[in-house]
N, C-alpha and C positions, 0 to 999 in steps of 0.2 A: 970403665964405662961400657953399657953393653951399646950394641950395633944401633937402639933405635933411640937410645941417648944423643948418638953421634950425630944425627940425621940432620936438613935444615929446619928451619922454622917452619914451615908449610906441610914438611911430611912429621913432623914432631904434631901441627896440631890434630893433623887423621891422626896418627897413635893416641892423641887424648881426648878425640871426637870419638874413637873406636871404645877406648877404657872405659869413658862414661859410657856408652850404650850397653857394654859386656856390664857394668856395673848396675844399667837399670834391670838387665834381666836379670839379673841375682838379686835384687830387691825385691822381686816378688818370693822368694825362698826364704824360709825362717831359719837358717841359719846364724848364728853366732858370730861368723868369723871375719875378721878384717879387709878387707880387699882392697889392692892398690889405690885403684879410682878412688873409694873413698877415703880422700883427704885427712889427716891431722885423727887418724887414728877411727875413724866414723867406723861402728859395726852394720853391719846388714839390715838387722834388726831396727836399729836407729835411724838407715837410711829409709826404710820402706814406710817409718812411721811421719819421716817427714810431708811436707804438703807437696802439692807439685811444683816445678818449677815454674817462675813465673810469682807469682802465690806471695800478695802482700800482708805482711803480719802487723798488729797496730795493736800494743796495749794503750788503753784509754782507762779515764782513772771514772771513778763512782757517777761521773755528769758529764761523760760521753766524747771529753774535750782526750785527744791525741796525747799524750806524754813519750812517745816513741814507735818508731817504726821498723821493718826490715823487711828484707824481699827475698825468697828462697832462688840459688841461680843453680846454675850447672855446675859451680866451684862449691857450693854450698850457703852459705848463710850472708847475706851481704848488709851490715849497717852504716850509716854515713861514709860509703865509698869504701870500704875495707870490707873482704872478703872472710869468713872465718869459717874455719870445717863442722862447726860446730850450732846445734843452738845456742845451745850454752857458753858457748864462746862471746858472741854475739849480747846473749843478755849480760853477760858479766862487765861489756864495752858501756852496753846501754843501762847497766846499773850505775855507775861508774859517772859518767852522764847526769845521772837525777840525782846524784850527792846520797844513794846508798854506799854501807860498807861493806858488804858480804866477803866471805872471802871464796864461796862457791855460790853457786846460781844453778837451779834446776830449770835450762829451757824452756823445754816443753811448760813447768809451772807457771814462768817468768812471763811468757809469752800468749799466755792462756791456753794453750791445744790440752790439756791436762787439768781435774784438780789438784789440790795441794792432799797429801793421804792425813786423815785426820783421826786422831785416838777418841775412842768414845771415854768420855769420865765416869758413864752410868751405862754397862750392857743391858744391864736388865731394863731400863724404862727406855729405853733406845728401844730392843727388840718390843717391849709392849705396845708402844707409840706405834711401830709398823704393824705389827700384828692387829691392832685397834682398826687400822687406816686400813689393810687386806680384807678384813671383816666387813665394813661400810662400804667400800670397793664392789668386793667380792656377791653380797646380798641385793644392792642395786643394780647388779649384771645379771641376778638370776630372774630378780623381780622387770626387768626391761627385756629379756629372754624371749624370742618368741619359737615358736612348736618349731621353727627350723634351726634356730640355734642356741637353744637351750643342750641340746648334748654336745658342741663345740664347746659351752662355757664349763659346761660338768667334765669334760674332758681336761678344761685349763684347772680348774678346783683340783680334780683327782691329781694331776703335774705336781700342781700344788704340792698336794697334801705327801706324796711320794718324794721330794725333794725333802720336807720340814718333817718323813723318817728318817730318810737320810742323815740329819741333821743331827736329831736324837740319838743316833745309832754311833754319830763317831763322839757325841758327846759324853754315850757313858762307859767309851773304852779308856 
């Protein structure tokens, strides 16, 4: 056991009031890497995306009625009185709960802060669909334009159009 293992309860909680604060300034860094503080394996990256402490989460189903709740704390994820390092800890309790069977749970999805990534069945009328809508978009902002911002909107168009070379460019390597 090292020396702050040994300590009493009082000077044990400064060491863990101390690791969580070491642990929120490293939250703002995009690193990868594990860190004490964060609990039950949490990476950096996963802690910084969580909400603040404090911060009540509430999936509610299609008519706005509660189906579950959790509260983000300083241990991490807290649902009906249990503590988990985890979103996804958390939602797997509260899946578990509603009489789903998963046998993994995506947090963040679970809980809404996230969409779910979704496969297009059709790129081509997917991309024509946006492209139709940037068009109708794009000619309404030119035609509502006036003489002081009409070269900010021709500046977003040109973006535009340099982005959708881009686009061209890595599609026909």
């Amino acid at each position: 056991m090292s020396k702050k293992q040994t300590k009493t309860s009082k000077q044990s909680k400064k060491t863990t009031s101390t690791g969580q604060t070491n642990a929120r300034k490293t939250r703002a860094g995009a690193k990868q890497t594990t860190t004490p503080a964060a609990e039950g394996g949490e990476t950096e990256a996963a802690a910084s995306r969580l909400p603040p402490v404090g911060t009540v989460i509430k999936k509610v189903d299609r008519y706005g009625t509660v189906r579950c709740q959790c509260t983000i704390t300083e241990q991490g994820v807290r649902y009906k009185g249990h503590d988990y390092g985890s979103l996804s800890g958390a939602a797997m309790a509260a899946a578990k709960d509603l009489g789903l069977e998963n046998k993994t749970q995506n947090g963040f999805t679970f809980w809404g802060l996230t969409k779910p990534t979704r496969t297009l069945d059709d790129p081509e009328t997917a991309v024509q669909k946006a492209s139709d809508r940037f068009q109708k978009l794009a000619a309404v902002a030119l035609k509502g334009a006036s003489d002081q911002t009409r070269p900010k909107v021709l500046a977003v168009l040109e973006a535009h159009e340099n982005v959708v070379q881009g686009l061209l460019g890595e599609a026909a390597q």
